[in-house]
KOLNU-449386 format. One record per residue (C-alpha): x, y, z; residue number from 1. Coordinates in steps of 0.2 Angstrom, whole numbers, always signed. Example, Ala and Ser with C-alpha at 12.3 -4.5 7.8 and 13.67 -1.06 7.14 Angstrom:
% residues 2
SITE       u       v       w   pos
SITE     +62     -22     +39     1
SITE     +68      -5     +36     2
This chain:
% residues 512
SITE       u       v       w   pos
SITE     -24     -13     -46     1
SITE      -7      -7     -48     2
SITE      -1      +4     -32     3
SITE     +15     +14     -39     4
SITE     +20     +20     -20     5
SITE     +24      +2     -15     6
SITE     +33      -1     -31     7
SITE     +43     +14     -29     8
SITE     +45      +6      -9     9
SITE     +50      -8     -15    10
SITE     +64      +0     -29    11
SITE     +70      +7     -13    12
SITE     +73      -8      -4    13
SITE     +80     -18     -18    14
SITE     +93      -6     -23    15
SITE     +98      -1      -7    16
SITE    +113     -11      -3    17
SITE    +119      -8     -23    18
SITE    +117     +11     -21    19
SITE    +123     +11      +0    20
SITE    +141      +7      -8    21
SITE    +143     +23     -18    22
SITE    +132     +36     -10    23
SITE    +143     +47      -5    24
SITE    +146     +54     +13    25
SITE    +135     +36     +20    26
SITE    +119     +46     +21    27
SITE    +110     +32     +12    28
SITE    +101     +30     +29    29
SITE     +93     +46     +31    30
SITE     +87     +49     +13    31
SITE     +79     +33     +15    32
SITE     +70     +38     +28    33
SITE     +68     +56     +20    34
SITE     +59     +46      +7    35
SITE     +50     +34     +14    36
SITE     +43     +50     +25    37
SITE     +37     +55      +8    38
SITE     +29     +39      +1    39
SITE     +19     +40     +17    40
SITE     +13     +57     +17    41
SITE      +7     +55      -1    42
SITE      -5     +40      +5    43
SITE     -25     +46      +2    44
SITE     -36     +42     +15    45
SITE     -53     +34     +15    46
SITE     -63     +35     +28    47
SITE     -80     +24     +28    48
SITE     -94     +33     +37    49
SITE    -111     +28     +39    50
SITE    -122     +17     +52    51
SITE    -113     +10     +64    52
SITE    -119      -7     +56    53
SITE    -122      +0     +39    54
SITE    -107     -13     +36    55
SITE     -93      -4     +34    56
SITE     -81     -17     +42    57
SITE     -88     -31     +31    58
SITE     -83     -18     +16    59
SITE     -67     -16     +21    60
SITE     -63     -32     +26    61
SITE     -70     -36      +4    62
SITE     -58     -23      +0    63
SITE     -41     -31     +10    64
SITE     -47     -50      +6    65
SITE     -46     -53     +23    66
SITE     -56     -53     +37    67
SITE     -46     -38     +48    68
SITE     -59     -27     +54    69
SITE     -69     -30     +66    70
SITE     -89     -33     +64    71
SITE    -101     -31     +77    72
SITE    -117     -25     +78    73
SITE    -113     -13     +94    74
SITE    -100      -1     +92    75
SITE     -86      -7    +106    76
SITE     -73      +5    +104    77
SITE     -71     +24    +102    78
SITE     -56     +24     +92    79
SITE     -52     +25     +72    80
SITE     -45     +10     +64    81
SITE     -35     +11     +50    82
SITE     -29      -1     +35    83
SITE     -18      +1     +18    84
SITE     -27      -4      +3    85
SITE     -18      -4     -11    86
SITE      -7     +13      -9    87
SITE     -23     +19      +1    88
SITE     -26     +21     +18    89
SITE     -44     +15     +23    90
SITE     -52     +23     +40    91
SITE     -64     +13     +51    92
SITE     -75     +23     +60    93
SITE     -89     +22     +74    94
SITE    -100     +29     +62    95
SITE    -117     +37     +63    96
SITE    -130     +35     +79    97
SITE    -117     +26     +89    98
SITE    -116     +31    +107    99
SITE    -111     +49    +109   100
SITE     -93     +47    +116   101
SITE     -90     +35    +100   102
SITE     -99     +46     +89   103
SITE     -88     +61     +91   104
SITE     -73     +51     +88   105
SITE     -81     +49     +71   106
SITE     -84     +68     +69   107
SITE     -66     +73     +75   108
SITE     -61     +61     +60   109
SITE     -72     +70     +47   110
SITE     -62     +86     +49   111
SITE     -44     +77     +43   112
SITE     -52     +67     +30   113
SITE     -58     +74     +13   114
SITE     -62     +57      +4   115
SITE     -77     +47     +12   116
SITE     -84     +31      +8   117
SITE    -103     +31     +14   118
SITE    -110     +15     +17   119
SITE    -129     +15     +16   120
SITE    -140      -2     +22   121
SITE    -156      -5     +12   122
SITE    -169      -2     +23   123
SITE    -162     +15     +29   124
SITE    -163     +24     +16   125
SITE    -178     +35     +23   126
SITE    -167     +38     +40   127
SITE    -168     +56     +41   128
SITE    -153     +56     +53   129
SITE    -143     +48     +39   130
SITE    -146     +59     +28   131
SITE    -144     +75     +39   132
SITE    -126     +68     +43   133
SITE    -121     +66     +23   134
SITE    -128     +83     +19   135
SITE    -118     +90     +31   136
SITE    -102     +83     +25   137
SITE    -109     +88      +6   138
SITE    -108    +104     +12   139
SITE     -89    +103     +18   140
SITE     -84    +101      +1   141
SITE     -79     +82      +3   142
SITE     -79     +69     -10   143
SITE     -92     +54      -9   144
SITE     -96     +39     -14   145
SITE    -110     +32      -8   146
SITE    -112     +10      -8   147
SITE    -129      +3      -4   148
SITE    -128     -10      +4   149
SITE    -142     -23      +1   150
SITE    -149     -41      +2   151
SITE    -158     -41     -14   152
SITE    -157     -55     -28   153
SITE    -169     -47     -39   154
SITE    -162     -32     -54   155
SITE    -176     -23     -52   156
SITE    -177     -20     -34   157
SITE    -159     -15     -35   158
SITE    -163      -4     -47   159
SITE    -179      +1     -38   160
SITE    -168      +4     -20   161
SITE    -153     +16     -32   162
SITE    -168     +27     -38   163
SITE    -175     +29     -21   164
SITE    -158     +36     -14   165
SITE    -156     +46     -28   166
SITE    -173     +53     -26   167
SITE    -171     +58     -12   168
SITE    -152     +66     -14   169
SITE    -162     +77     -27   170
SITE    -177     +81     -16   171
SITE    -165     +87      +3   172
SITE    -154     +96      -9   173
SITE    -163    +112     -10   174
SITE    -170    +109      +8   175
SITE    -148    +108     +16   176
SITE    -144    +121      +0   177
SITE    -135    +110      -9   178
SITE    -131    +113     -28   179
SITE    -135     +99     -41   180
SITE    -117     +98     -46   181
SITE    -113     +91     -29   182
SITE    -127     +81     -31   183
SITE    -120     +75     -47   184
SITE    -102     +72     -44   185
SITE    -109     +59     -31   186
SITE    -108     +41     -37   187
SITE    -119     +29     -30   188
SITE    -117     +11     -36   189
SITE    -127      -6     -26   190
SITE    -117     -20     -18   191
SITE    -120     -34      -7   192
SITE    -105     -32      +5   193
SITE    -106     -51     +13   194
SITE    -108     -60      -3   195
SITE     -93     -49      -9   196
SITE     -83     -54      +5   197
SITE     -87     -71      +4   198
SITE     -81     -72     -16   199
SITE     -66     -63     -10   200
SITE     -60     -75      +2   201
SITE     -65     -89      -8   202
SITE     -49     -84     -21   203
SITE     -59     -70     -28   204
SITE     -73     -81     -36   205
SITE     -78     -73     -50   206
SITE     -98     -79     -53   207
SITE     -99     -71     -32   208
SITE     -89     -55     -32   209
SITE    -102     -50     -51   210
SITE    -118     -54     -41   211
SITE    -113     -45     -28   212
SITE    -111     -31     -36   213
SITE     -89     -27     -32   214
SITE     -84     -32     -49   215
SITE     -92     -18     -56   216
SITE     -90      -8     -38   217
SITE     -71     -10     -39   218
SITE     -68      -3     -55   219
SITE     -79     +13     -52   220
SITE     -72     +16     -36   221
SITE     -55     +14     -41   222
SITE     -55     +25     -56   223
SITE     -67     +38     -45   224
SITE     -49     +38     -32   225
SITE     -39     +44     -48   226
SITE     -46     +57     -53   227
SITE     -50     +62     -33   228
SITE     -32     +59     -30   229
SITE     -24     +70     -44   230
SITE     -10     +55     -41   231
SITE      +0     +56     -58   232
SITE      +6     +73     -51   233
SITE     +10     +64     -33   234
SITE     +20     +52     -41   235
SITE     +29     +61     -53   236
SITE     +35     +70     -38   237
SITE     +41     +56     -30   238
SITE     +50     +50     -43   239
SITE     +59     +66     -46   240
SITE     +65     +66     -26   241
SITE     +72     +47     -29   242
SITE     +80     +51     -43   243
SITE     +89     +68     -37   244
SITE     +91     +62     -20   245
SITE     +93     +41     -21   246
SITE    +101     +36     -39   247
SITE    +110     +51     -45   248
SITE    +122     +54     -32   249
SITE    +127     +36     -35   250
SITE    +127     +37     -54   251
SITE    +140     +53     -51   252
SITE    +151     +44     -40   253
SITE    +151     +29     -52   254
SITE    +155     +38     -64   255
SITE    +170     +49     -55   256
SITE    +175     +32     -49   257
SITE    +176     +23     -69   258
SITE    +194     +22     -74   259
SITE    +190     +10     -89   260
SITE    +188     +19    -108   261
SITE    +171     +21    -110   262
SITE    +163     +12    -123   263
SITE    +153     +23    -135   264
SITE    +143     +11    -141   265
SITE    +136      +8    -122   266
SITE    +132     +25    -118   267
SITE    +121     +25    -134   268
SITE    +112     +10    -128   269
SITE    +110     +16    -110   270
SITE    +104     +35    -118   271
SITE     +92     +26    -130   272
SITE     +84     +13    -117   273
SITE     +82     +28    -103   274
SITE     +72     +36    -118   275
SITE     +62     +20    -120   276
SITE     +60     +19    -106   277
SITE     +52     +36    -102   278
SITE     +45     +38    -119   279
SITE     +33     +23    -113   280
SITE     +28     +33     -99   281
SITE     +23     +48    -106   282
SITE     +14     +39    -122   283
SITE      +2     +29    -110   284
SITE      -2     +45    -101   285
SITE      -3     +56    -116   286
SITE     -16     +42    -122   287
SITE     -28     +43    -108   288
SITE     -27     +63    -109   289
SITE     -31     +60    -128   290
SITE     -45     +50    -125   291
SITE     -54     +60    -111   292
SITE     -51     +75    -123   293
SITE     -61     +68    -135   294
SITE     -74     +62    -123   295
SITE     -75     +78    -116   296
SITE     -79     +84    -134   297
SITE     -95     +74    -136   298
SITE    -103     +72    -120   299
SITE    -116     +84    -125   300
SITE    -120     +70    -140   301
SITE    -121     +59    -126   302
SITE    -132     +67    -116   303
SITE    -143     +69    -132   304
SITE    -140     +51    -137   305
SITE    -150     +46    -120   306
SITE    -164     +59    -118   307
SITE    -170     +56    -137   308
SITE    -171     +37    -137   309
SITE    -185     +27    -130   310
SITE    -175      +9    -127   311
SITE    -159      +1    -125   312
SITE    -156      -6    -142   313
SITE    -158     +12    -150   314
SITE    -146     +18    -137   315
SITE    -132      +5    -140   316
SITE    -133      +8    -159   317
SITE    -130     +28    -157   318
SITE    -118     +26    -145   319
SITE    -108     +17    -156   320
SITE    -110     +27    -172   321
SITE    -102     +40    -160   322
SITE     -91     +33    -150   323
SITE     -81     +19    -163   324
SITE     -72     +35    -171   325
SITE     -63     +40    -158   326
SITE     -56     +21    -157   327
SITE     -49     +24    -174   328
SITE     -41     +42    -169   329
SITE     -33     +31    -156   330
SITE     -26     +18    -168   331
SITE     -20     +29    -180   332
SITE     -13     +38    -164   333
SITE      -2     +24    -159   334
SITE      +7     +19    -174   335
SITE     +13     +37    -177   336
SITE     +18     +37    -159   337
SITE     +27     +22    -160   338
SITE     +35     +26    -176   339
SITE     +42     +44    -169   340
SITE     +49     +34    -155   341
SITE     +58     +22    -168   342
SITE     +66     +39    -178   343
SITE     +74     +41    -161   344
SITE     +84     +30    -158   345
SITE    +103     +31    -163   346
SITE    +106     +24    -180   347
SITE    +120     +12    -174   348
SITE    +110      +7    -161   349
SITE     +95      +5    -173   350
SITE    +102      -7    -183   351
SITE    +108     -18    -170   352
SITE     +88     -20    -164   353
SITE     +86     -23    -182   354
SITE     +96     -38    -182   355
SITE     +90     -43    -168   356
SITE     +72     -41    -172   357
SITE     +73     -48    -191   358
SITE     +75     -64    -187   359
SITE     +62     -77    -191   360
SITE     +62     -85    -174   361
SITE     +66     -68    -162   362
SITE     +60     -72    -145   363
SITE     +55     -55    -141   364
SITE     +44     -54    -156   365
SITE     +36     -68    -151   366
SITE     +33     -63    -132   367
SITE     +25     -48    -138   368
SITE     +12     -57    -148   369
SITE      +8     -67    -134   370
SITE      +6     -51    -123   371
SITE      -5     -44    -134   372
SITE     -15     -61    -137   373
SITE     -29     -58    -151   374
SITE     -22     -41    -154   375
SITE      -5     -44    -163   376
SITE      +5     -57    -171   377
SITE     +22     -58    -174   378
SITE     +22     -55    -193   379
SITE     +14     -38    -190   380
SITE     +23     -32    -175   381
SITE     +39     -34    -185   382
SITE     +32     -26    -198   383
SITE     +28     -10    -188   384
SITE     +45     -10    -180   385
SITE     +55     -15    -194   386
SITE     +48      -9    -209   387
SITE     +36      +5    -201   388
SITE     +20      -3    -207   389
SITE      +2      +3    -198   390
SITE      -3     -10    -185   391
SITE     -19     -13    -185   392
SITE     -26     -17    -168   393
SITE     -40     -30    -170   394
SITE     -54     -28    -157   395
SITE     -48     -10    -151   396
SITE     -67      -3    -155   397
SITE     -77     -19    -147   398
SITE     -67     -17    -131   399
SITE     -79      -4    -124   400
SITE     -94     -12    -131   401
SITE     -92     -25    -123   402
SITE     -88     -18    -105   403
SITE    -103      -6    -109   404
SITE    -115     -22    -108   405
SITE    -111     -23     -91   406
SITE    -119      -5     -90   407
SITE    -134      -9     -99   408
SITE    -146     -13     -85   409
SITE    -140      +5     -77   410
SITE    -144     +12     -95   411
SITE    -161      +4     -97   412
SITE    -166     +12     -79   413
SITE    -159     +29     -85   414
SITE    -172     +29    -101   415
SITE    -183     +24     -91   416
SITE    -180     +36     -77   417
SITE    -179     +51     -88   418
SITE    -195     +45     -99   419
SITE    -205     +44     -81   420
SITE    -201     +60     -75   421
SITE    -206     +70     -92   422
SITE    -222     +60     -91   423
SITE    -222     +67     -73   424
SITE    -216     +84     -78   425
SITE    -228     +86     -93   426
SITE    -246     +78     -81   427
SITE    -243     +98     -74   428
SITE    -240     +91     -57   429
SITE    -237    +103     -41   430
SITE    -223    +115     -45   431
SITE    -211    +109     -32   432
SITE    -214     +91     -34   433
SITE    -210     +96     -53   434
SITE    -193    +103     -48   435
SITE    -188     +89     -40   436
SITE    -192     +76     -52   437
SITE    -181     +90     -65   438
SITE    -167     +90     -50   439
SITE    -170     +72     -51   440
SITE    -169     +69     -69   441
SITE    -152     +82     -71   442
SITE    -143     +73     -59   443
SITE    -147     +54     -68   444
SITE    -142     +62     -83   445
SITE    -126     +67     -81   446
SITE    -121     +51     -71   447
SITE    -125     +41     -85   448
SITE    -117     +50     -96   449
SITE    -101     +50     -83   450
SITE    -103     +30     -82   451
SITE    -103     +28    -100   452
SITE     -88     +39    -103   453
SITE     -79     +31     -88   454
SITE     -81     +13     -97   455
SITE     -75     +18    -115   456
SITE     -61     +29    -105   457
SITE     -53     +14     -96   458
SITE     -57      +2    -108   459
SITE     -47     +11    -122   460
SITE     -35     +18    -109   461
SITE     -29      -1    -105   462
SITE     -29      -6    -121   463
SITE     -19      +7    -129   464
SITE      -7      +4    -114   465
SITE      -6     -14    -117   466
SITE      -1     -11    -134   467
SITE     +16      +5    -131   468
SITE     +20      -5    -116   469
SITE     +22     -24    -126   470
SITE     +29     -12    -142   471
SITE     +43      -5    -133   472
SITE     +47     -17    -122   473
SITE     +52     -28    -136   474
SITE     +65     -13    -141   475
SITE     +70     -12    -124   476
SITE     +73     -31    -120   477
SITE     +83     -31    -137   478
SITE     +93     -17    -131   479
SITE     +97     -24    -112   480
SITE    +104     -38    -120   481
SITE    +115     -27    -131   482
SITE    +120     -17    -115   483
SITE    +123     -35    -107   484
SITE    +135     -41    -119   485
SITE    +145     -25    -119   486
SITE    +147     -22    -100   487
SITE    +152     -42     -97   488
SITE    +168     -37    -105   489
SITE    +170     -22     -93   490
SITE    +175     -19     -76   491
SITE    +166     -19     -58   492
SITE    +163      -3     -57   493
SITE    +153      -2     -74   494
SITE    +144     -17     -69   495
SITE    +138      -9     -54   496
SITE    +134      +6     -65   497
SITE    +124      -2     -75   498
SITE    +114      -9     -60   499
SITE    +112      +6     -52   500
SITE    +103     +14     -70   501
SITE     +95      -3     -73   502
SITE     +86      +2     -55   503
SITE     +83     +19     -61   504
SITE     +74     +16     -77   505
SITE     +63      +4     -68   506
SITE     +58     +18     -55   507
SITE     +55     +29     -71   508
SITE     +42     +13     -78   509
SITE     +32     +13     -64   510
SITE     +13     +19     -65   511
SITE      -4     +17     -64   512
């Protein structure tokens, strides 16, 4: 996964002596530091709470590839331990039922922290202690996500020990006044910690880290942080504060300090790559906003997809028939997008990329057909940017499917689930054994719903990325070469210039 803050950290470092020259006044130094202060303050922490050898430390040691934290089976220390993820900050903690003095430190830590990771180990499910502990941290508002971790080979005892912790989620909510929507928002996926920590040190073997259950794990987890985080908000402010405060003093001084004529051709370039540039940025983000819009709009279909069908096949059949459009919304989404971009640019400018594009053996063609592998050739992405032809995107709409097949057991369990419980519902059992098993059955409901409009979420959201960001980066290659060719022929100062923006437009590339 991508972690922007250290991106941006790393902008910082590798500009510094470039920009240092020109800041003005020698303040470089302390708006580093100003900055860096910032890039730290905008770090989430995650604090993993549970038994004390619920295997938390095994977690976080599968999370960092390494083994870092400390395991033990008896708590040895009273302290909070902490370790940066990728852009996160991961908090190790005593945990629950540890001696008292260790215990509170654990407690203490709970104020500070509004993100926990809760760490349950089969066979203590039925802890009442446990539960009284995570439903008094429900009840201060805090985001969870809850990882069982188990020993078990077999798919149906997994699926067996995932329904019993949300049975009895459903059944303690009324009991600690807790809402179903709390209960709801909570994702709770099975994992065996060890074997994922083994597959992770053993270069991230692939046939280990999918029956342990963290391939899957990984994925939910971190898009569950991104929507927690609210981080696209964080980082555009961040960029903003390195631009007004680290590149644009120097670019003013630079440009105070120019003597030569200024090219006019060059500034069109450098106007149209910044535009590119950002252009990219905002199209990938608008994407994503696109499609959870129009998953939004039909989660109620999917909701009735999964309470009126009796097997899997039925539901992988409706889900389709209702999902596939919004796949060719996207498409037809993407070659305007693209095309717009294209009007942009200056027509001078324009036709140099033309040149530079037309040609039967054009490199950065041909690098964007192997970026985009089965989804592009060269013929058709020159035709899109030359002659402003429709791309089609081969294999956009199977993406999900194929990624939902991983969700397919979870699925299965959930027609099976909600089938159970109307059985249940329907014998006339005991009233408030008939609210539970409704509590029950609202709560698997909408998180199978959720999981499915998580999957086609990030599978179309990585693929309409892949495709703007290959696009445009032919255009932008095509024009860094334009600009390179015109600034060898300038002086110093307009080579350091162009530097200093080159650095600039990549702190403006830089997302999730």
């Amino acid at each position: 996964m991508r972690n922007p803050f250290d991106e941006i950290t790393q902008n910082l470092d590798e500009s510094k002596c470039l920009v240092g020259a020109y800041h003005p006044n020698n303040q470089i130094d302390r708006v580093y530091a100003e900055l860096k202060e910032k890039l730290d303050d905008n770090t989430l922490q995650v604090m993993l709470y549970g038994a004390y050898n619920a295997g938390k430390s095994t977690l976080i040691n599968a999370l960092i590839g390494q083994e870092k934290a400390t395991v033990n089976d008896i708590p040895t220390t009273d302290t909070v331990d902490y370790y940066d993820w990728n852009g996160y900050r991961l908090l190790d903690t005593p945990g629950v039922n540890a001696p008292i003095e260790h215990e509170q430190t654990t407690i203490e830590q709970i104020k500070r922290t509004q993100v926990m990771l809760f760490v349950i180990r089969e066979g203590d499910q039925d802890s009442k202690d446990l539960y009284h502990r995570l439903f008094e941290t429900i009840k201060l508002n805090k985001k969870i996500f809850i990882v069982l971790n188990h020993q078990l080979t077999n798919d149906s005892d997994k699926a067996t020990a995932y329904q019993k912790i949300l049975q009895i989620l459903c059944h303690k909510a009324s009991e600690y006044g807790v809402s179903n929507e709390s209960i709801q928002h909570i994702k709770v996926l099975p994992m065996n910690a060890k074997t994922a920590l083994t597959g992770r040190l053993k270069d991230n073997h692939t046939q280990l880290l999918e029956r342990s259950g963290y391939s899957e794990f990984i994925e939910v987890f971190n898009d569950w942080l991104k929507s927690t985080d609210n981080q696209d908000n964080q980082l555009s402010a961040i960029q903003s504060a390195v631009n007004e405060l680290w590149y644009q003093p120097a670019v003013n001084q630079l440009s105070t300090k120019d003597t030569s004529e200024h090219n006019e051709l060059l500034m069109r370039c450098r106007e149209d790559k910044q535009m590119l540039v950002s252009r990219q940025r905002s199209l990938i983000i608008e994407a994503r906003n696109m499609i959870s819009h129009e998953l939004m709009l039909m989660k109620s279909d999917i909701s009735g997809c999964i309470q009126s069908t009796q097997d899997q096949a039925q539901l992988d059949s409706q889900l389709q028939r209702l999902i596939d459009p919004i796949g060719d919304k996207l498409e037809a989404w993407i070659n305007d997008s693209l095309g717009e971009v294209k009007g942009l640019l200056n027509v001078e400018v324009s036709y140099r990329l033309q040149q530079s594009l037309s040609s039967n053996n054009s490199e950065y063609l041909d690098k964007v057909a192997r970026g985009l592998g089965n989804m592009g050739s060269a013929d058709n992405i020159k035709g899109l940017l030359l002659q402003g032809r429709k791309l089609k995107i081969p294999g956009l709409k199977g993406r999900w499917e194929k990624t939902l097949g991983k969700w397919a057991g979870k699925g299965a369990i959930a027609v099976q689930l909600l089938t159970a419980l109307w059985d249940v519902y329907s014998e006339g059992k005991a009233q408030d054994q008939q609210n539970a098993q409704e509590r029950q059955a609202a709560v698997s409901l909408y998180q199978a719903v959720d999981e499915i409009c998580s999957v086609v979420k990030r599978e179309y959201g990585n693929t309409s990325e892949l495709m703007i960001t290959e696009i445009l980066n032919a255009q932008i290659r095509a024009l860094d070469d334009e600009i390179a060719k015109i600034t060898a022929e300038e002086n110093q100062t307009q080579q350091d210039l162009q530097q200093v923006l080159d650095f600039q437009n990549k702190l403006s590339s830089i997302g999730y």
